[in-house]
RONU-492931 format. One record per residue: residue number from 1; residue in one letter; x, y, z of N, C-alpha, C in turn. Coordinates in nm, 2 decimals, always signed. Layout:
N
{NUM; "A"; {X; Y; Z}; {X; Y; Z}; {X; Y; Z}}
...
! end
This chain:
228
{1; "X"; {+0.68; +1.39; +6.28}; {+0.64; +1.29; +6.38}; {+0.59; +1.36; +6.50}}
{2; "X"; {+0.52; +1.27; +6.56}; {+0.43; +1.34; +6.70}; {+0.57; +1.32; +6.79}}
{3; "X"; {+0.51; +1.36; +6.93}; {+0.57; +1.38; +7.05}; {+0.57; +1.19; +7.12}}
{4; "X"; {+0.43; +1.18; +7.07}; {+0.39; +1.04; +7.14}; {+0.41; +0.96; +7.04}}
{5; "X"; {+0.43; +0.96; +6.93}; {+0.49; +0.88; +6.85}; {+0.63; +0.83; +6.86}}
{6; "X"; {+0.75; +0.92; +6.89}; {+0.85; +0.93; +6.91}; {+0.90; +0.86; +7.07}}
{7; "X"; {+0.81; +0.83; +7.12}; {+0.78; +0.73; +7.28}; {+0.79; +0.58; +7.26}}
{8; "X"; {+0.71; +0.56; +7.11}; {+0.73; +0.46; +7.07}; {+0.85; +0.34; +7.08}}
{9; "X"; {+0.86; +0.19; +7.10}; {+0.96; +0.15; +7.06}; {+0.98; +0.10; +6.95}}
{10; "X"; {+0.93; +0.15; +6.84}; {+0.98; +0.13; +6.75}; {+1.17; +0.13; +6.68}}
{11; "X"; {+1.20; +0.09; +6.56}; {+1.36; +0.10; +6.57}; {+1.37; +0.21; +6.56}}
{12; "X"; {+1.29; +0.34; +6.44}; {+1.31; +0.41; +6.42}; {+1.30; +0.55; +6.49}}
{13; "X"; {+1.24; +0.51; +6.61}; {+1.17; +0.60; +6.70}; {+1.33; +0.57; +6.82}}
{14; "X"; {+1.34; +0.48; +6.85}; {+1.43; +0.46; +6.92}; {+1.55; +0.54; +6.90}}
{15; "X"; {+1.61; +0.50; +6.80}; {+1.71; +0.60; +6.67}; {+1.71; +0.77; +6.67}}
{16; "X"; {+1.53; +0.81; +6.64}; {+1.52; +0.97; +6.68}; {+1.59; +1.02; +6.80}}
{17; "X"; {+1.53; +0.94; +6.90}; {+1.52; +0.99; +7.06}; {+1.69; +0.97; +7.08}}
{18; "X"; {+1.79; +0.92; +7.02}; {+1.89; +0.86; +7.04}; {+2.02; +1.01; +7.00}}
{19; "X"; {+1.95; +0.99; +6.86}; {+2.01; +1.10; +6.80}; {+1.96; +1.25; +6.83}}
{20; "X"; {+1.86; +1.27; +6.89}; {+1.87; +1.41; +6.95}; {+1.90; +1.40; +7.10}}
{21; "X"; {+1.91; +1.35; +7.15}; {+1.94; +1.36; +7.30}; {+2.11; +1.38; +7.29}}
{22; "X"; {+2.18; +1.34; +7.18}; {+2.29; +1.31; +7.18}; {+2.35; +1.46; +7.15}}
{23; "X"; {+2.25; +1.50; +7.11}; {+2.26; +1.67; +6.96}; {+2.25; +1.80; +7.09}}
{24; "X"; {+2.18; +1.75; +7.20}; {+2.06; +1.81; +7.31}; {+2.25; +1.83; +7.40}}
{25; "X"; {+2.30; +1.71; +7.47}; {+2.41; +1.72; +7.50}; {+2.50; +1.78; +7.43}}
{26; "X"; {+2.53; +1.80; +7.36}; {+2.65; +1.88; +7.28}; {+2.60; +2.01; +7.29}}
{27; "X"; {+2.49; +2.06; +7.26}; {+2.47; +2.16; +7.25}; {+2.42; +2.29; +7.30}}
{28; "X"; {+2.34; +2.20; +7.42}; {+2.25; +2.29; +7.51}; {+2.35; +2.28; +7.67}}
{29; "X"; {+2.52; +2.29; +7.61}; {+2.61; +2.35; +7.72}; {+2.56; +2.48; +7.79}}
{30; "X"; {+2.55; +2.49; +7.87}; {+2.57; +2.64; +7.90}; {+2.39; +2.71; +7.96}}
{31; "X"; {+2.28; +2.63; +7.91}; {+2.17; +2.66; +7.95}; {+2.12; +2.66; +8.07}}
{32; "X"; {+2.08; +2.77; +8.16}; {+2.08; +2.78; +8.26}; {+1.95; +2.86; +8.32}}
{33; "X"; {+1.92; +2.83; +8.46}; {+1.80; +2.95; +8.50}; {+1.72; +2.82; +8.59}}
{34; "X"; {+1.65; +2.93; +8.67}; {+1.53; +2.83; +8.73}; {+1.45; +2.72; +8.69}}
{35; "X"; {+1.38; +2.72; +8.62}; {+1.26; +2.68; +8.57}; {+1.31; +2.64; +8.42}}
{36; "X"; {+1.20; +2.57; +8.37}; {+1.17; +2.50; +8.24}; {+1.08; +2.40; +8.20}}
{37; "X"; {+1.01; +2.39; +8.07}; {+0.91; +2.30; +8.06}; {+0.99; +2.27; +7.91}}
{38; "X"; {+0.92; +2.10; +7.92}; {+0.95; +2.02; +7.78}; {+0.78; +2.01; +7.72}}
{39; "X"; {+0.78; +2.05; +7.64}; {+0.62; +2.02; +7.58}; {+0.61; +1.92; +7.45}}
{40; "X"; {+0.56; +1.78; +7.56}; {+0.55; +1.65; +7.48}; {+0.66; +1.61; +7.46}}
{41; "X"; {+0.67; +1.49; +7.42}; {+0.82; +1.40; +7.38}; {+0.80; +1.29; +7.55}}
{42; "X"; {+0.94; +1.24; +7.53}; {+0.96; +1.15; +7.62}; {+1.06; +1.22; +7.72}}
{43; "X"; {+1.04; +1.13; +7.78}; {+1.18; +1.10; +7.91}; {+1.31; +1.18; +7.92}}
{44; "X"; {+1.32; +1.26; +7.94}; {+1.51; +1.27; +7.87}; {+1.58; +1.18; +7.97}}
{45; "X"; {+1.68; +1.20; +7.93}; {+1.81; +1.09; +7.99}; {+1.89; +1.16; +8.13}}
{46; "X"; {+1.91; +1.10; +8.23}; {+2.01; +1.16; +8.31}; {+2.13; +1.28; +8.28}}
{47; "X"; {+2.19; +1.19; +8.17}; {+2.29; +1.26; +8.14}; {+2.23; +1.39; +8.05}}
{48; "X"; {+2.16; +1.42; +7.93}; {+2.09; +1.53; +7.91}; {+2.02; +1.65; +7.97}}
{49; "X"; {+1.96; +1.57; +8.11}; {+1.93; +1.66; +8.24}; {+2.02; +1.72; +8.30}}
{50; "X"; {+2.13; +1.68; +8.27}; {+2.27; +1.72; +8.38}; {+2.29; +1.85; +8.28}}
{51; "X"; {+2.30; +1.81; +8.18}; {+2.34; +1.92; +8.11}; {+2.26; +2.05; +8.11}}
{52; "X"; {+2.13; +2.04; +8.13}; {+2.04; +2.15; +8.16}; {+2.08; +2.18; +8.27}}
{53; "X"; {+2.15; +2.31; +8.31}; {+2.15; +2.36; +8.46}; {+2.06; +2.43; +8.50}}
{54; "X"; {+1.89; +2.33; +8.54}; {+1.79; +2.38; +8.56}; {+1.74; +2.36; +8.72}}
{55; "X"; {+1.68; +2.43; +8.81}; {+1.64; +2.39; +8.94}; {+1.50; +2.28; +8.91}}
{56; "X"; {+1.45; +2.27; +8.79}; {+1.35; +2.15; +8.77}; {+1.31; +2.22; +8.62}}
{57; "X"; {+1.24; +2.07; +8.58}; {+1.24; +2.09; +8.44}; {+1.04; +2.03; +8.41}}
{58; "X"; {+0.97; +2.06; +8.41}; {+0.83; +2.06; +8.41}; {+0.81; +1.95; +8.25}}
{59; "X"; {+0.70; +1.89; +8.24}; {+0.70; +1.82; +8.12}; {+0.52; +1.84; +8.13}}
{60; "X"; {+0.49; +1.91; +7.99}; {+0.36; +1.97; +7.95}; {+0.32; +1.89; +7.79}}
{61; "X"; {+0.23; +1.87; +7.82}; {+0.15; +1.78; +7.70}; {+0.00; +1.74; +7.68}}
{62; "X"; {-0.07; +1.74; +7.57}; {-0.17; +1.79; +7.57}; {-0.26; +1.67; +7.56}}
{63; "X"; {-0.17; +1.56; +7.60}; {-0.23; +1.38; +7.57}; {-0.21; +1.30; +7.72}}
{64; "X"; {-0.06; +1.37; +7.76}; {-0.08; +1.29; +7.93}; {-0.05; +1.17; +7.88}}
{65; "X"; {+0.10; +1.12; +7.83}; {+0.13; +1.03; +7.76}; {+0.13; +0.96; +7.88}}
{66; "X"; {+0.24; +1.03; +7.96}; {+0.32; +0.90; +8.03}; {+0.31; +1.00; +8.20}}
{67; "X"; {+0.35; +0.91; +8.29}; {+0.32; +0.97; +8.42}; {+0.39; +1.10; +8.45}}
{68; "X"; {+0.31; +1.18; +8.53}; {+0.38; +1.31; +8.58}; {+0.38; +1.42; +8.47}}
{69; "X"; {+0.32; +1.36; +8.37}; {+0.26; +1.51; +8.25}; {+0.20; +1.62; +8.30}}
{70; "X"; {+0.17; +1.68; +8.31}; {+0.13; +1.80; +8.31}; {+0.02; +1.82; +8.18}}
{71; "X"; {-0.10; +1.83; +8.19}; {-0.21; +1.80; +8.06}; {-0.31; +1.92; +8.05}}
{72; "X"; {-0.30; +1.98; +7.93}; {-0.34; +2.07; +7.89}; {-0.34; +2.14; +7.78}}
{73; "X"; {-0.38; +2.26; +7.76}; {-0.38; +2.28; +7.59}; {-0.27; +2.36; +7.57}}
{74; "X"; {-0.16; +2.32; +7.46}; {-0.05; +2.40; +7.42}; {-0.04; +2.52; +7.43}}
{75; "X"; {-0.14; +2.58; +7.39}; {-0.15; +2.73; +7.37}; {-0.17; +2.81; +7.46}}
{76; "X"; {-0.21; +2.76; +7.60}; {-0.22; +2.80; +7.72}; {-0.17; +2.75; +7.81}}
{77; "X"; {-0.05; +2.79; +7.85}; {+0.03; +2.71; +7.93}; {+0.02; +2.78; +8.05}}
{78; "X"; {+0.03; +2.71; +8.16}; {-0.01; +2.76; +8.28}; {+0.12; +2.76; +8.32}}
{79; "X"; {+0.18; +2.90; +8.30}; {+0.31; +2.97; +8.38}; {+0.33; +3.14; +8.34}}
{80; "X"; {+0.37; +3.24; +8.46}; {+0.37; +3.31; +8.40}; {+0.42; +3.39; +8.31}}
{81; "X"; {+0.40; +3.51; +8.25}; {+0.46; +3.57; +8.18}; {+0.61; +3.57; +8.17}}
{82; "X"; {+0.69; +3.52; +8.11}; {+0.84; +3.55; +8.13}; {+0.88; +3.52; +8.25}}
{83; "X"; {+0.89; +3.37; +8.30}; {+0.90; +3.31; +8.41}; {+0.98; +3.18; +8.39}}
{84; "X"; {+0.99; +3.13; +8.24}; {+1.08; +3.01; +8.21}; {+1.21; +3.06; +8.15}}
{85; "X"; {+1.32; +2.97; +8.20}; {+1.45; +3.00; +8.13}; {+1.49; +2.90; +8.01}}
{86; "X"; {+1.42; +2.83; +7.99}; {+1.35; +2.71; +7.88}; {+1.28; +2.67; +7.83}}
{87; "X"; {+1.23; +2.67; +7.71}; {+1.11; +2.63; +7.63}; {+1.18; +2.45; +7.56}}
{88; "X"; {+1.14; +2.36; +7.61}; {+1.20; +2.21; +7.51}; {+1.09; +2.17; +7.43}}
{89; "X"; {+1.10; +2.17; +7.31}; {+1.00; +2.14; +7.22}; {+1.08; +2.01; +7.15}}
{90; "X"; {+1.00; +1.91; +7.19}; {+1.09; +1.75; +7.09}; {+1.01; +1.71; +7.02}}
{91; "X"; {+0.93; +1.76; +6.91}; {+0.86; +1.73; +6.80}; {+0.71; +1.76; +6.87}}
{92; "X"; {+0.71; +1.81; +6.95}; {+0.57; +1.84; +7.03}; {+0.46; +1.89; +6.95}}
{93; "X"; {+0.53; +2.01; +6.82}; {+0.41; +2.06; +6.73}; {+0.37; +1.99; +6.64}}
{94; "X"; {+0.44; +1.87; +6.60}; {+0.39; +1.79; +6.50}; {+0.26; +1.76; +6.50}}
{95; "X"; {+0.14; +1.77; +6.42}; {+0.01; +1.72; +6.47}; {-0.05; +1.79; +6.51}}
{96; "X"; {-0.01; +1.89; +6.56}; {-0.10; +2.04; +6.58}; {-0.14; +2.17; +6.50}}
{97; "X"; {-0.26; +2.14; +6.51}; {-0.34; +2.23; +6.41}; {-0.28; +2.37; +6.36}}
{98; "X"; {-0.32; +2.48; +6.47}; {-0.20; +2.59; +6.44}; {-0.06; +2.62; +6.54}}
{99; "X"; {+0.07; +2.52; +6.51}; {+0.16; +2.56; +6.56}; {+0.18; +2.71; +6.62}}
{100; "X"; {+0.14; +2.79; +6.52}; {+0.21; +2.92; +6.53}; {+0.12; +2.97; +6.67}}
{101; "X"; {+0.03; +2.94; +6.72}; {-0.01; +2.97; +6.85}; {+0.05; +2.91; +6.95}}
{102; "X"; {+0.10; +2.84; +6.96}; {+0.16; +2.75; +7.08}; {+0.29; +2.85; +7.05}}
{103; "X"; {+0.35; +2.86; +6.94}; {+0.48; +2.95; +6.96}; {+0.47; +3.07; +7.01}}
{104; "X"; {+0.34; +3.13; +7.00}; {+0.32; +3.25; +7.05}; {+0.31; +3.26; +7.23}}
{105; "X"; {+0.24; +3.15; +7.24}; {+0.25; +3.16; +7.41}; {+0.41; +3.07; +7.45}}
{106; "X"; {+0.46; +3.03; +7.36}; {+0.60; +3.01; +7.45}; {+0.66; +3.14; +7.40}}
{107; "X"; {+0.68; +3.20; +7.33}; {+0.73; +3.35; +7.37}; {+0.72; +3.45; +7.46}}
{108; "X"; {+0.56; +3.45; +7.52}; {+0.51; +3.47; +7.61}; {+0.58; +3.46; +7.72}}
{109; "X"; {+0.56; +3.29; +7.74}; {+0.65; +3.21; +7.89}; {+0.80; +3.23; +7.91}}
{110; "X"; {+0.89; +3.27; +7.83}; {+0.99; +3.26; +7.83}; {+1.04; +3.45; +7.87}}
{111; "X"; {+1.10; +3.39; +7.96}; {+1.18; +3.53; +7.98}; {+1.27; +3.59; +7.88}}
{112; "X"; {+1.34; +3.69; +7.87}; {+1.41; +3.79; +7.83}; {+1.54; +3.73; +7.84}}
{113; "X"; {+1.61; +3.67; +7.74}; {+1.76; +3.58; +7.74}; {+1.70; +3.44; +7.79}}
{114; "X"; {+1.64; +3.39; +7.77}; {+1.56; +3.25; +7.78}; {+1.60; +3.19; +7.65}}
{115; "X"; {+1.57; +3.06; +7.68}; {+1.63; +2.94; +7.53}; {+1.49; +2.87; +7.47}}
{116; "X"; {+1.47; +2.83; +7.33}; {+1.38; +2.76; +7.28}; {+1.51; +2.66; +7.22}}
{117; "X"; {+1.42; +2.61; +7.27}; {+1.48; +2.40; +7.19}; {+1.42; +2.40; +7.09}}
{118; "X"; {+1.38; +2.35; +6.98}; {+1.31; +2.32; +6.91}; {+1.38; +2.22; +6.80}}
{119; "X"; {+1.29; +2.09; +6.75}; {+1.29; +2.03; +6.67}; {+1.20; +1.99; +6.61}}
{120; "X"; {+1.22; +2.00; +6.46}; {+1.13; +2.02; +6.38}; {+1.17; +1.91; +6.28}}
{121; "X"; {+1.06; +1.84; +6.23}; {+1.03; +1.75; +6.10}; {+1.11; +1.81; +5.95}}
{122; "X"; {+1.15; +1.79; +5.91}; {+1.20; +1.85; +5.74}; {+1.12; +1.80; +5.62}}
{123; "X"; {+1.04; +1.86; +5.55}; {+0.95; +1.84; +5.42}; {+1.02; +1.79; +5.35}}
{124; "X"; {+0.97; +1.68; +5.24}; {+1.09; +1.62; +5.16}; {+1.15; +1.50; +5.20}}
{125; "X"; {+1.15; +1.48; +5.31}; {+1.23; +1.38; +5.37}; {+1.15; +1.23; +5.35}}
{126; "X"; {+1.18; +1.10; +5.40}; {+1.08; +1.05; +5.43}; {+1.05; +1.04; +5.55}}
{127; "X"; {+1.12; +1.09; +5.65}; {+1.06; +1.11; +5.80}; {+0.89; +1.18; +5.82}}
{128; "X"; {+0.84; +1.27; +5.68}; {+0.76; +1.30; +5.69}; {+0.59; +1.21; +5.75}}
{129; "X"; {+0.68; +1.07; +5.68}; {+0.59; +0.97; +5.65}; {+0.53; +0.90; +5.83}}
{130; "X"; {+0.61; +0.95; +5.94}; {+0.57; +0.94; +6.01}; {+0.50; +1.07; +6.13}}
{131; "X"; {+0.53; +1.12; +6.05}; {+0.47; +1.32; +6.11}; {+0.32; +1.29; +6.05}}
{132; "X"; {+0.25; +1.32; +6.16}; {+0.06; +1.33; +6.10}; {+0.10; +1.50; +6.06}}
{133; "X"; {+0.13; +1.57; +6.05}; {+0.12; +1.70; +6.06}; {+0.25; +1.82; +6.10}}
{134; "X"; {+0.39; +1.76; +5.99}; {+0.46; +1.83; +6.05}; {+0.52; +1.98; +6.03}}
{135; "X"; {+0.56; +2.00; +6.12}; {+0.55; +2.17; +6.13}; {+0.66; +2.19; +6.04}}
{136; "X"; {+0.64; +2.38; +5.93}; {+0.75; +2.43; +5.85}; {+0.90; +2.35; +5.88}}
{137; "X"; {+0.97; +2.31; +5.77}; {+1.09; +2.29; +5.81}; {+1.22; +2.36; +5.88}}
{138; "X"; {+1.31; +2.32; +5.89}; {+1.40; +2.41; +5.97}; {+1.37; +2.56; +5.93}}
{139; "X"; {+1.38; +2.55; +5.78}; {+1.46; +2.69; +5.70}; {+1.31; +2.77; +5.75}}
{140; "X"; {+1.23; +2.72; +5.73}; {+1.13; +2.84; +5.76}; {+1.10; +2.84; +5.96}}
{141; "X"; {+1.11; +2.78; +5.99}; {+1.08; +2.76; +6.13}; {+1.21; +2.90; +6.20}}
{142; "X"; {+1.35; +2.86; +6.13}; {+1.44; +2.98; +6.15}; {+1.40; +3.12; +6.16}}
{143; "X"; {+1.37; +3.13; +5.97}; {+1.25; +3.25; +5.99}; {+1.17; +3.34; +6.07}}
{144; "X"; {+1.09; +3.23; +6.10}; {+1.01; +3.28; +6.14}; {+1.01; +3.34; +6.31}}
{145; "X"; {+1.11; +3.26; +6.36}; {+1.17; +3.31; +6.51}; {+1.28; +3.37; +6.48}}
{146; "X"; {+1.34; +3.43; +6.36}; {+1.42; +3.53; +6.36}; {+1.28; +3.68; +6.34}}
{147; "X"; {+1.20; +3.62; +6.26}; {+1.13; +3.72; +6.28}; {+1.05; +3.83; +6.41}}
{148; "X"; {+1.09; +3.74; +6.50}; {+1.02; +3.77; +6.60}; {+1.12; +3.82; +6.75}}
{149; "X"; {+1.25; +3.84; +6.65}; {+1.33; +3.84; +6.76}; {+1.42; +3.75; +6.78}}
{150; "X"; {+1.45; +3.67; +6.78}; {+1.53; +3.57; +6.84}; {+1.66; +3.52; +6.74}}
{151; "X"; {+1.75; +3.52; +6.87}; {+1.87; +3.50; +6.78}; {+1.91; +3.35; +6.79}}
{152; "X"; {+1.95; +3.29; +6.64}; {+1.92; +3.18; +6.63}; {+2.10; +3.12; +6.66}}
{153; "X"; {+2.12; +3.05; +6.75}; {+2.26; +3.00; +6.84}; {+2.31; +2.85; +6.72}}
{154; "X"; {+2.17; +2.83; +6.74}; {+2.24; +2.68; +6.63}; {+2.12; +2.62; +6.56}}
{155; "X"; {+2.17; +2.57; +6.44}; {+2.07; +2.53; +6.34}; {+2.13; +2.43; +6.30}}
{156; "X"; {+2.09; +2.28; +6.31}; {+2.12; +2.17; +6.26}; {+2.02; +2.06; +6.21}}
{157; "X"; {+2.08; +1.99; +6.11}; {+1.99; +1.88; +6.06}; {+2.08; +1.80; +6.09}}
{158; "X"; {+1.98; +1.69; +6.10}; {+1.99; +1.55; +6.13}; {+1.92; +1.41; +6.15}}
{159; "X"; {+1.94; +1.30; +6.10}; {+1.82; +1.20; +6.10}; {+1.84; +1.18; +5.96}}
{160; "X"; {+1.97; +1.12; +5.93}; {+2.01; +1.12; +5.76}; {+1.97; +0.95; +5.72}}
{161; "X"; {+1.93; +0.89; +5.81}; {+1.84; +0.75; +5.82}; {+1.73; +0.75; +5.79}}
{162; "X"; {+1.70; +0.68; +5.71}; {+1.55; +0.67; +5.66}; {+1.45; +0.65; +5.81}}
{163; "X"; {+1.39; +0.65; +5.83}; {+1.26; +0.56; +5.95}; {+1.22; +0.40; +5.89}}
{164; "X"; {+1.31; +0.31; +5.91}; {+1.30; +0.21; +5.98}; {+1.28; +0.16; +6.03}}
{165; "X"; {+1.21; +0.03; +6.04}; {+1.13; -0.03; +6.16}; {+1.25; -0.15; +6.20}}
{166; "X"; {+1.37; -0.19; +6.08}; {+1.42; -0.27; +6.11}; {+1.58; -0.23; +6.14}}
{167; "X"; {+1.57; -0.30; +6.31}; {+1.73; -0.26; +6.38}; {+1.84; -0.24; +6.31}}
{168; "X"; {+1.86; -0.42; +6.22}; {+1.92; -0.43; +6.16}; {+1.99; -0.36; +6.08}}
{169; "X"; {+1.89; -0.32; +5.95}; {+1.93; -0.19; +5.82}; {+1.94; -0.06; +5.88}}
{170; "X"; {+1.87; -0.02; +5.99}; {+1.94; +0.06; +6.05}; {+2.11; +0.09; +6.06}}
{171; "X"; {+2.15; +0.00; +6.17}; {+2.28; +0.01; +6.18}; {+2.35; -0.01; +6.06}}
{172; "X"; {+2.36; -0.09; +5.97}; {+2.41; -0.09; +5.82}; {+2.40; +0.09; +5.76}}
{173; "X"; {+2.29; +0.12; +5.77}; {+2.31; +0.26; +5.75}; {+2.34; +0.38; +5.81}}
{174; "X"; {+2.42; +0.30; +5.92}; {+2.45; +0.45; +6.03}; {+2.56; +0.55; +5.98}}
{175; "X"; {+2.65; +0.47; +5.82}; {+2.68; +0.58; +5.75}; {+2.69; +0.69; +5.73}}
{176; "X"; {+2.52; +0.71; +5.67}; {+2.47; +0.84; +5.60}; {+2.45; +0.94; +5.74}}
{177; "X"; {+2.46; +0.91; +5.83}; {+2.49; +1.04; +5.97}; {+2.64; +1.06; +6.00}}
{178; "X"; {+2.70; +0.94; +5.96}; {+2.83; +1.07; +5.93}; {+2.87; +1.10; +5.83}}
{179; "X"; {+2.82; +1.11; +5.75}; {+2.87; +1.15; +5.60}; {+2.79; +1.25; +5.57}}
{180; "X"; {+2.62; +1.30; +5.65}; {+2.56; +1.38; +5.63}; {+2.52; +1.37; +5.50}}
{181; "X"; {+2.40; +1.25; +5.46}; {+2.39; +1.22; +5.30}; {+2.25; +1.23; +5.36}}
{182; "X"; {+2.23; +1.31; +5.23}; {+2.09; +1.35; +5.23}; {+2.04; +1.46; +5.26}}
{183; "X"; {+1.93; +1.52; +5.29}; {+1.84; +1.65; +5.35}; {+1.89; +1.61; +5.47}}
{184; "X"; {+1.89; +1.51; +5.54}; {+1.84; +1.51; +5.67}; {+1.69; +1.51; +5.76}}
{185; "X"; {+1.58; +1.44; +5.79}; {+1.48; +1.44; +5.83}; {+1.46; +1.53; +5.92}}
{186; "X"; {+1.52; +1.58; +6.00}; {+1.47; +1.62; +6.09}; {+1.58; +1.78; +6.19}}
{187; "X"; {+1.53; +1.86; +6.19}; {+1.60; +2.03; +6.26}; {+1.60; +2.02; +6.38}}
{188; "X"; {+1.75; +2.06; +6.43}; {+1.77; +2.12; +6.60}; {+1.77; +2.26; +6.56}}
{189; "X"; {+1.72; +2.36; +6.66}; {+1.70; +2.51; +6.66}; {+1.71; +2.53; +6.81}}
{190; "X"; {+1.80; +2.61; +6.84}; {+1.84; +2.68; +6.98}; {+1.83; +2.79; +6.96}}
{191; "X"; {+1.71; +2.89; +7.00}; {+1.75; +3.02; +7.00}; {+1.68; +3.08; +7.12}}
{192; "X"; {+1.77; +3.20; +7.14}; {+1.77; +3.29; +7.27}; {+1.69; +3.43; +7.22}}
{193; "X"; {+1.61; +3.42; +7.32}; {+1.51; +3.54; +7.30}; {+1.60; +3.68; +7.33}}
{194; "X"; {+1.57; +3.75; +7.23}; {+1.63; +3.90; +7.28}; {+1.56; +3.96; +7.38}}
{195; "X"; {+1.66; +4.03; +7.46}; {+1.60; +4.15; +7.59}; {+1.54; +4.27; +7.47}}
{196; "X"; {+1.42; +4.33; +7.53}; {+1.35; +4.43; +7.46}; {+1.40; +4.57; +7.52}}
{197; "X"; {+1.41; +4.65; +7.42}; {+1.50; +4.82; +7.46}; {+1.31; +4.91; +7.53}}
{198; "X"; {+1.37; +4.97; +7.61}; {+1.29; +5.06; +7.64}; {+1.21; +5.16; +7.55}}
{199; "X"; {+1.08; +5.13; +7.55}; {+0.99; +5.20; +7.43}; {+1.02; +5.37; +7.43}}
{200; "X"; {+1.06; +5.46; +7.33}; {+1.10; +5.59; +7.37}; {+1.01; +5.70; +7.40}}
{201; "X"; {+0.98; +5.75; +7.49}; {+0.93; +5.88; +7.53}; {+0.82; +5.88; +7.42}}
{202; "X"; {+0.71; +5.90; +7.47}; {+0.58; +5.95; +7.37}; {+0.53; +5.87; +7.29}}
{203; "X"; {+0.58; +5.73; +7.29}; {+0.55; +5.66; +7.19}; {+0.49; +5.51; +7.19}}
{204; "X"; {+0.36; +5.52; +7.22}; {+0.27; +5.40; +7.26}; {+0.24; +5.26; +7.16}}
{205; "X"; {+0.22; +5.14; +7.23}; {+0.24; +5.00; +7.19}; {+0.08; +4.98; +7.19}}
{206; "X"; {+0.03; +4.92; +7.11}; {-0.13; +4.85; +7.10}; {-0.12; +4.73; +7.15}}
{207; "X"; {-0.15; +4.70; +7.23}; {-0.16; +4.55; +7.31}; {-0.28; +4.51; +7.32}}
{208; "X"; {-0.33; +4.37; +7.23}; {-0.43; +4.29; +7.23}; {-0.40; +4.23; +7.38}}
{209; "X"; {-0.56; +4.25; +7.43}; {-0.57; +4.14; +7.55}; {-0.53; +4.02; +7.52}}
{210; "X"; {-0.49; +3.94; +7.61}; {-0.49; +3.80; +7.59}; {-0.55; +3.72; +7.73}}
{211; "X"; {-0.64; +3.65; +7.69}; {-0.70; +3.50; +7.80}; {-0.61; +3.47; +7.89}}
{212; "X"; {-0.64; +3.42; +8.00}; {-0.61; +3.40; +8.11}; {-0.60; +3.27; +8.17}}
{213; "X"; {-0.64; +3.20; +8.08}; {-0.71; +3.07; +8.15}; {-0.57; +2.98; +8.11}}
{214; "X"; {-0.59; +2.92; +8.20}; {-0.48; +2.82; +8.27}; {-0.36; +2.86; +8.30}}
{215; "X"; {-0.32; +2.96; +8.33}; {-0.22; +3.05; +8.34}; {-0.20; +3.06; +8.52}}
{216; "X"; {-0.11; +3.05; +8.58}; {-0.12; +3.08; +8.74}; {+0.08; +3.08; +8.72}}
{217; "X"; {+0.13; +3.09; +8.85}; {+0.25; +3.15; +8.90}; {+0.31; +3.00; +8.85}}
{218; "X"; {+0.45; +3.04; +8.91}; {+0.55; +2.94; +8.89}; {+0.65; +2.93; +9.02}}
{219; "X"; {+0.60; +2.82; +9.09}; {+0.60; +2.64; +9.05}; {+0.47; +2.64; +9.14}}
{220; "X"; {+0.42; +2.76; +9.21}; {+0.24; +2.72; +9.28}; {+0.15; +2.67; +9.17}}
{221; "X"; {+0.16; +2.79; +9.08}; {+0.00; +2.75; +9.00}; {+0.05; +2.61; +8.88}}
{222; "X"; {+0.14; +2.53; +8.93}; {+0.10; +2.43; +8.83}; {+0.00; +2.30; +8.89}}
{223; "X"; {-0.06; +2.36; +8.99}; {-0.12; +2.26; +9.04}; {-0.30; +2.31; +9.03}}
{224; "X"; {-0.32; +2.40; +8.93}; {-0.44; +2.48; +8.95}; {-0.47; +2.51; +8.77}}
{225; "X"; {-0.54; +2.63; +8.74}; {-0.56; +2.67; +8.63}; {-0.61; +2.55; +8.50}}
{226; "X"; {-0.71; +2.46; +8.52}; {-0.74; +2.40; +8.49}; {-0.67; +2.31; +8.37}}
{227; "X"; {-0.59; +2.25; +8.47}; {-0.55; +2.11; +8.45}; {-0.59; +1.97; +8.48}}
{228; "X"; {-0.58; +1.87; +8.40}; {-0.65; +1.81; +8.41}; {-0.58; +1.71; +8.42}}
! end
């Protein structure tokens, strides 16, 4: 499912946002630091905010859903290098062409002991049916940010509810979320970026340039670097 999909009031949409916000509080105790950006998704909740011990929390999106977005292209995110203590991804890559770029510049953005949120769609499910495009499921999504470093804190599925348009059958089936029936539609992933060891004596790193564009300081340049 999209980011802007999930905004929807739909019953089923309503239900997502319910059940991770709920997953977001339990679990994202302890997350802390200056800075942070959510990329795409909706609103969070007071009480979910509280739980972030963040000096502000930035909301970046490449549609400009709803007021006070921040609009621009995923993959260039206008913050510096290793300047966020949070990456919030709430279905944001769904729909996007090559995910694996946008993860590359939030690796980028994220400091050294920094957190990625991430929630991901599960193949197989019928949640699929509302994802234009949704990204690897948990099990490879793990992967692939284990590959890259990151130690993965917590891995959960959830969304054992079909997508639903009706309230009603909904709640009749709120069941299968505690009973955990099914795949589950949909992955929480919390993981913390490793600190990098000092490269040893004599022994040099190839480093591809990388573009510049829309990129400026943090919290100046979010008002610059061509945003729109």
């Amino acid at each position: 499912m999209s980011g802007s999909a999930v905004i929807s009031d739909k019953a089923w949409a309503r239900y997502c946002r319910a059940e991770t916000e709920r997953l977001l509080c339990r679990y994202s105790q302890g997350i802390s630091g200056m800075y942070g950006v959510q990329l795409a998704g909706w609103t969070l909740s007071d009480e979910t905010m509280d739980g972030l011990a963040l000096r502000a929390l930035f909301r970046f999106s490449p549609d400009c859903k709803q007021d006070n977005d921040l609009q621009g292209d995923l993959a260039y995110l206008p913050f510096e290098s290793e300047s966020l203590a949070l990456v919030l991804v709430p279905f944001g890559l769904d729909g996007i062409t090559r995910p694996e770029a946008v993860l590359e510049e939030v690796d980028r953005v994220l400091m050294p002991e920094g957190h990625l949120v991430l929630m991901t769609t599960n193949p197989g499910t019928p949640w699929t049916l509302v994802a234009p495009r949704p990204l690897p499921g948990t099990t490879r999504t793990v992967r692939y940010l284990a590959l890259r470093g990151y130690d993965i804190g917590v891995r959960r599925r959830y969304l054992y509810r079909p997508p639903l348009a009706d309230q009603q059958w909904l709640d009749r089936l709120a069941f299968m979320d505690r009973l955990r029936l099914g795949l589950g539609g949909a992955g929480l992933v919390i993981a913390r970026k490793r600190v990098i060891g000092v490269t040893p004596s004599g022994m040099r790193l190839a480093v591809k340039p990388r573009s510049r564009r829309n990129r400026a300081g943090v919290p100046a340049g979010l008002a610059g670097g061509g945003l729109s």
